[in-house]
C-alpha positions in Angstrom: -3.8 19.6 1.3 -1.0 18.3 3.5 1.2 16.0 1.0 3.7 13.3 2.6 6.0 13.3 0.3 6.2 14.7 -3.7 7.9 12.9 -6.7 8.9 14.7 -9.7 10.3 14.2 -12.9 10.1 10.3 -12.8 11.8 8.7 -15.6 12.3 5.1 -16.3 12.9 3.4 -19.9 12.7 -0.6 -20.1 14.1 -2.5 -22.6 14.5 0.6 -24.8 10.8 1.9 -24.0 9.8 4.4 -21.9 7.8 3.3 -19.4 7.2 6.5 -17.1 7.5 9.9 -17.5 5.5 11.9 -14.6 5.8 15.3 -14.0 4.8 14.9 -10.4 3.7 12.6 -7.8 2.6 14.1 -4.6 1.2 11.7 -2.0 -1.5 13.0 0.4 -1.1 12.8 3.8 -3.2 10.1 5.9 -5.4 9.2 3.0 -5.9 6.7 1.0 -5.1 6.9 -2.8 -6.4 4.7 -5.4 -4.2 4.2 -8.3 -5.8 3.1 -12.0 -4.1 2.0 -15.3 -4.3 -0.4 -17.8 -2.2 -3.6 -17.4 1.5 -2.7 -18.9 1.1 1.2 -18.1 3.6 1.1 -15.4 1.3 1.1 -12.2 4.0 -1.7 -10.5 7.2 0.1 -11.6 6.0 3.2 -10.1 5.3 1.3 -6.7 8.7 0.1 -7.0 10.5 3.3 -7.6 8.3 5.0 -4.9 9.5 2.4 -2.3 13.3 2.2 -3.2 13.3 -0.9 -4.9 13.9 0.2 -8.6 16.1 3.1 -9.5 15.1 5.8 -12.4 16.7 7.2 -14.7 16.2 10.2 -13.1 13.7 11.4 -10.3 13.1 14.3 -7.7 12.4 13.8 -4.2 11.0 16.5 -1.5 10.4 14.4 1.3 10.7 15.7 5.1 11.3 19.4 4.3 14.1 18.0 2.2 14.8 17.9 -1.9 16.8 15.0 -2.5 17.6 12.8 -5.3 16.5 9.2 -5.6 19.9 8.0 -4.1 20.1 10.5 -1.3 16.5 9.7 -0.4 16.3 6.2 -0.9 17.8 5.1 2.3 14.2 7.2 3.7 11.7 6.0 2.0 12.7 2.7 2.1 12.6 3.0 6.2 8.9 4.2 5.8 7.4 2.9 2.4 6.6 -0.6 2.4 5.6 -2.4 -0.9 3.5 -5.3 -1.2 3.1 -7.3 -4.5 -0.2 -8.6 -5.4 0.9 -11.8 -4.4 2.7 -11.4 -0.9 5.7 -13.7 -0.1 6.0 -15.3 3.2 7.9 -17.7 4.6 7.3 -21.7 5.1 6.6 -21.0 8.9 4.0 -20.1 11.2 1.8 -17.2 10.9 3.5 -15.6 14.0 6.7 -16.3 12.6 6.1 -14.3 9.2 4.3 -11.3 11.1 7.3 -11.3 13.7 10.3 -11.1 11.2 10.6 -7.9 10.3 11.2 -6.6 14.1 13.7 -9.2 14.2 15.6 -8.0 11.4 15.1 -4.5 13.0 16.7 -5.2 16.0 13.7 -6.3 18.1 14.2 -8.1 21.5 12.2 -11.4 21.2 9.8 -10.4 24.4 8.8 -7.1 23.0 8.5 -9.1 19.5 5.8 -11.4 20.9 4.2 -8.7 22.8 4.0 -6.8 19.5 3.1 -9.6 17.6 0.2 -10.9 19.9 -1.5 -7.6 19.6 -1.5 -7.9 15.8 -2.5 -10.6 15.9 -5.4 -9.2 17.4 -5.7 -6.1 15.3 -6.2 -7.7 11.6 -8.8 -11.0 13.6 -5.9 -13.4 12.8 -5.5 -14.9 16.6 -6.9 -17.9 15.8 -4.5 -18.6 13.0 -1.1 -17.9 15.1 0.6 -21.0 14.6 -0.4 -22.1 11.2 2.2 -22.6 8.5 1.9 -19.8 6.0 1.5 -22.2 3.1 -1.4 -23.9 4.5 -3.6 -20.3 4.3 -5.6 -19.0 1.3 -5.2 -15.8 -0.5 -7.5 -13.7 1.5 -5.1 -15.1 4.3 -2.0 -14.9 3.0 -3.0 -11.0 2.4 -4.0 -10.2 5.5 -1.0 -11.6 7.1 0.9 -9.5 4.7 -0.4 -6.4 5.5 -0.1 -7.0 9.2 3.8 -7.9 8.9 3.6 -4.6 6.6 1.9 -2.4 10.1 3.9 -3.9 12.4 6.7 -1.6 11.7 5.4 1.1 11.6 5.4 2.4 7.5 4.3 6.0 6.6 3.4 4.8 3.4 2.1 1.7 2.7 2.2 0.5 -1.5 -0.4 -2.4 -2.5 -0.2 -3.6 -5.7 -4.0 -5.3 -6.4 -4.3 -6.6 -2.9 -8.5 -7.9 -3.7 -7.4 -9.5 -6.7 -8.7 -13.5 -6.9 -10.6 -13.0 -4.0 -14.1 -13.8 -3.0 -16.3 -11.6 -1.3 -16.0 -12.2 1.9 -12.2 -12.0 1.6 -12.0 -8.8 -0.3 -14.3 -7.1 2.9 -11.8 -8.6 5.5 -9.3 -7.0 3.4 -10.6 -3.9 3.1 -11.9 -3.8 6.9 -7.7 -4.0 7.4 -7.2 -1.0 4.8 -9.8 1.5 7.2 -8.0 0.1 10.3 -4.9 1.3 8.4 -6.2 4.2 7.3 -7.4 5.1 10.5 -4.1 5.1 12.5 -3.0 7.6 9.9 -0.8 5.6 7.7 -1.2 7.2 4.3 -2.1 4.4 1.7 -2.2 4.0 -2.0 -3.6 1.0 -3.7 -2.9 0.3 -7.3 -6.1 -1.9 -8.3 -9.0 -2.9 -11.4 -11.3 -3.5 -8.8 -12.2 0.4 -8.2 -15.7 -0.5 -6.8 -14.3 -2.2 -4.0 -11.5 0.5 -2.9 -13.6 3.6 -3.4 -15.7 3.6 -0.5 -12.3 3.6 1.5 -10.4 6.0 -1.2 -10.0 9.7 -0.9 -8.3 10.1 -3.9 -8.1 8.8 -7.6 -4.9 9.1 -9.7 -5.0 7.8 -13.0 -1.7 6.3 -15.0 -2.0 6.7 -18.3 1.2 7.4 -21.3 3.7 6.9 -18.4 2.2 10.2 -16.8 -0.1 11.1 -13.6 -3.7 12.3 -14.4 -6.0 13.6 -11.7 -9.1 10.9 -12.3 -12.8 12.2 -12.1 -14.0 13.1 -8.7 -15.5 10.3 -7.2 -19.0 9.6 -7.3 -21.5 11.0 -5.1 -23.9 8.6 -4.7 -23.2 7.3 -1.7 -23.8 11.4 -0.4 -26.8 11.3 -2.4 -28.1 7.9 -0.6 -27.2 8.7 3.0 -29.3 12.2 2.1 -32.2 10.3 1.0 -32.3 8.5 4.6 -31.5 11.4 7.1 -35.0 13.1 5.0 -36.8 9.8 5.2 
């Protein structure tokens, strides 16, 4: 298996507790990863850490043929990891406005913005919301426009933190429609969430958090296999 990038020896106390102690961490490439734990085993500070947002006490990185330390490699991953809290902060300002500002802040020319924009716009079925102020969407909304600002340049890694949580059905499939596009155009993917049922028809992998450590979870279940058997002999 082809891994993206490996973690090792992650080590973070808080508040005089250790919170995370994992041995190792390797990301597969161009898969999708999904990450269980009970609330308070560290599931968030590890997304935060992974993305260069929270520094360790100490922690390995072997990342582009390189082995680097958190500091020398942070300045990486935080060009190709993007985070995305469960509850995704955008800006009081249009939908296009919020999907556009991360080229801005990249440099982007404002033509080849739009042009980049528009398209998607198209990608995640959000045309029809382009010039609605952020605050006015729901949470199924608010997601999806996240995750497009989150495509738009280009991650290698892309961190959600329970991005179906307090949504309704329909929402949650729009959602995870976005997370096969995503995982589709090879952008490998880990999503940290208690809903399992709804990220394991998408998920290739299942890592489990548990005593600040990484545990391989069960293999997933075949049923689906099983099912789609059952027709092909009908």
């Amino acid at each position: 298996m082809n891994h993206l990038i490996e973690y090792r020896n992650i080590v973070i106390s808080l508040s005089g507790k250790l919170i995370l102690n994992v041995n190792q961490l390797a990301v597969p490439s161009h898969r999708c990863t999904l990450l269980t734990g009970k609330n308070g085993s560290g599931k968030t500070t590890l997304f935060k850490i992974m993305s260069g947002l929270l520094k360790p006490h100490s922690c390995s990185i072997h990342y582009q043929g390189l082995d680097l330390s958190w500091k020398q490699a942070k300045h990486f991953i935080q060009k190709d990891i993007i985070y995305l809290h469960q509850q995704p902060y955008l800006f009081d300002a249009s939908v296009v406005d919020n999907i556009a500002y991360g080229l801005y802040r990249a440099g982007e020319n404002k033509t080849n913005a739009h042009k980049k924009v528009i398209q998607a716009l198209e990608w995640a079925d959000l045309s029809h919301l382009a010039h609605r102020s952020a605050k006015q969407l729901s949470g199924g909304e608010k997601q999806r426009v996240a995750l497009t600002r989150a495509r738009i340049l280009s991650p290698r890694l892309l961190l959600l933190d329970e991005p179906t949580a307090s949504m309704d059905t329909d929402a949650k499939k729009q959602t995870s429609l976005l997370l096969q596009r995503l995982k589709a155009e090879g952008i490998s993917i880990i999503v940290s969430s208690h809903e399992a049922q709804t990220i394991e028809e998408i998920a290739d992998h299942h890592f489990h958090l548990e005593q600040g450590d990484i545990i391989k979870a069960p293999a997933k279940s075949n049923k689906i296999t099983k099912l789609n058997l059952a027709k092909k002999m009908q």
